[in-house]
C-alpha angles and dihedrals in degrees: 000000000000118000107243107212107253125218124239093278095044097261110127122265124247111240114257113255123242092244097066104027094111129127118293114256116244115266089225096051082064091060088264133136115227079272100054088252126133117293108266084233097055108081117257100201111114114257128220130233100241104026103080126032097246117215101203116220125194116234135160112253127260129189131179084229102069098020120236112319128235107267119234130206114305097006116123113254090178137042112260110274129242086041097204113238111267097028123116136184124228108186107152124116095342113104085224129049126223143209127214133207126203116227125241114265110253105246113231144194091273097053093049088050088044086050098040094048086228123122121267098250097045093056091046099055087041089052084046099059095252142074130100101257130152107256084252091057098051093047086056100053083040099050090053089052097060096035094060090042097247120188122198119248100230095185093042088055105042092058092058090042097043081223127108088197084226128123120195123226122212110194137181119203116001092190085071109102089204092055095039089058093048086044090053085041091057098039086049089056103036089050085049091053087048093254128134129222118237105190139192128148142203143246114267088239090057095258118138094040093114088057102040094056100053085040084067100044097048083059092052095221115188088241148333139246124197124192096167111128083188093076100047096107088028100127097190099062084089102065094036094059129082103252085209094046116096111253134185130172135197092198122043113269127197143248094009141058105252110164119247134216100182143131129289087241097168093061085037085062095038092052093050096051097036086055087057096042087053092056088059111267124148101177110052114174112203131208107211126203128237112338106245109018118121087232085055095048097037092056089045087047088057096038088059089044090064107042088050094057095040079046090236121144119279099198132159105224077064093068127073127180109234114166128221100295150088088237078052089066099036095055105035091042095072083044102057085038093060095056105034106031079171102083119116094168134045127198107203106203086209129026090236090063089046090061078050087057112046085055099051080057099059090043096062100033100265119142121215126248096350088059093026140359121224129202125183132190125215100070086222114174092246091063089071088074118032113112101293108020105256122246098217134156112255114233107190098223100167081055093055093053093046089044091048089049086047095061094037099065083040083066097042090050079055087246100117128054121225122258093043111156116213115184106185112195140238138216135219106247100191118200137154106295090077131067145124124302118262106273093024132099120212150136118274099204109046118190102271109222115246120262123259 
């Protein structure tokens, strides 16, 4: 009687299908020695976890135990082909195989010198911004670099530069449109000098300041600009901040000189006024910004200027305090309304009131210009298409963060002493929502004096 094969515990083993009675595959195709071991030409080092990306692979497992198993439709009976250098399986004891890729070798100073044909110190001052070196010699350095794909090792050379090459930014409300553009202003500046931004921002109450600060100089950033209205009056930021670490503003800050870059806000708040005054008003309300801030006091300042010289009443039940917002003007224009009906022109400390404004306006009849004028200040982008299109002063905001950046890594680079002022000027842009009162000739447009 013929012999039936048995199965490793003596019960008899079930015949092999056709479909998968084929050859065997080769141990070794399967990245296996004759003894199912690894292959002599895999590494055998152990490998850990987080040292090398790992591309998993699925396999059928193979173990020296048990022998190679019979492969079955769709599994894979060889490694894939066309192996990538760099690349190696480790397939033992593990139900799932994997495959590793080296990493690319990080380029150096040395390699972009070697490439270049220029000496090692030369390149790496060039790399470094710096070095005397005819224009030819620098393209060359530059061209290998990027050609081999260099990146710069910040930490390595900041360490030989006793520089980060990283400013910090302390803002205050990002939601503000004025502040976004001087924030992209001073990013865009500081990227084309080769400095990164570090930024953190504070609480619109002020609070966070005595975090925020340290933060930075842990960090030891190269300077610090701060553009935070909130910490204007704040009386301990001096003796919070570094005296020997850069520092530039773009609001006033006290009990130290700390160098500006702001707005000239008083003739922001004159121009505006004097516009309306020219068209012929002789009432002009004014909704002011936040009580107490510099900004604030700097625009009113303006506003009165300009009604004492034209000999118009300065009076106080024409001023409401209205904040930064549309919900502001919504909200202050009814206010100043109900006690002086009189009003023909309003001055908007801040474009957004002025929205606020205008639709305070429709709700309760009011036609503008031909009830009320309105005039904001700002000159933000949106003012250009509200109904009617709104007159405003431009305030170049995008200019005054590039300009603070710009003194502040004047500073770092030691070119620039502390306590420098910088008033950067606006302009009237006059559009629709402003005209004379019903009854009164004027000029729309009045000569804006020139900023200070």
């Amino acid at each position: 009687m013929e012999e039936k094969p048995l199965g490793r515990r003596g019960i008899e083993a079930p015949p092999i299908p056709e479909h998968v009675a084929h050859p065997l595959p080769d141990p070794r195709q399967l990245g296996l020695g004759t003894e199912g071991n690894l292959d002599p030409a895999v590494e055998r080092r152990p490998l850990a976890h987080a040292e090398l990306p790992l591309a998993v692979e699925a396999r059928p497992r193979l173990s020296p135990e048990a022998g190679p198993r019979v492969q079955g439709p769709g599994s894979h009976a060889s490694p894939p082909p066309n192996r990538r250098l760099g690349e190696r399986s480790l397939s033992a004891h593990n139900t799932r195989s994997v495959r590793v890729r080296r990493p690319t070798r990080h380029v150096s100073v040395k390699d972009v010198a070697a490439r270049s044909g220029v000496s090692f110190q030369t390149t790496s001052k060039v790399l470094n911004g710096g070095g005397s070196v005819s224009d030819a010699t620098r393209a060359r350095i530059l061209q290998a670099a990027s050609d081999l794909g260099y990146v710069p090792n910040l930490q390595a050379r900041s360490l030989v530069m006793q520089r980060t090459r990283t400013v910090g930014l302390i803002a205050g409300d990002f939601s503000d449109p004025g502040l976004s553009r001087s924030l992209a202003g001073a990013e865009q500046e500081a990227r084309r000098q080769g400095y990164g931004l570090l930024l953190t921002s504070i609480e619109p109450e002020g609070s966070g300041t005595e975090y925020a600060l340290p933060a930075m100089m842990e960090r030891r950033v190269d300077g610090i600009l701060l553009a935070a209205p909130q910490m204007e009056e704040d009386t301990a930021l001096s003796h919070v901040l570094d005296p020997t670490l850069p520092v530039v503003s773009l609001n006033h800050i006290a009990g130290r000189s700390v160098s500006t870059v702001c707005a000239d806000d008083e003739q922001a708040g004159y121009i505006a006024t004097h516009h309306l005054l020219q068209g012929g008003h002789r009432v002009v309300g004014v909704l002011t910004g936040i009580r107490g801030l510099r900004l604030t006091q700097s625009r009113q300042l303006g506003y009165r200027k300009a009604l004492e010289e034209a000999g118009v009443e300065s009076a106080n039940d024409l001023v409401e305090e209205a904040g930064t917002d549309v919900a502001g003007g919504l909200a202050g224009l009814p206010r100043l309304l109900e006690r002086r009906p009189d009003v023909s022109a309003v001055f908007c400390h801040h474009d957004l009131v002025a929205v606020g404004a205008l639709t305070a306006l429709r709700a309760i009849g009011k036609r503008v210009p031909e009830d009320c004028s309105v005039a904001g200040c700002d000159g933000l982008d949106s003012a250009a298409y509200t109904t009617p299109p709104l007159t405003t002063v431009h305030v170049p905001f995008y200019e005054i963060g590039a300009e603070a950046m710009r003194l502040l890594l004047k500073m770092v680079a030691g070119g620039s002493p502390t306590g420098a002022k910088v008033v950067v000027p606006v302009q009237l842009i006059a559009r629709a929502s402003t005209a004379s009162p019903p009854g009164r000739g004027g000029s729309a447009r009045g000569p804006a004096r020139r900023a200070r």
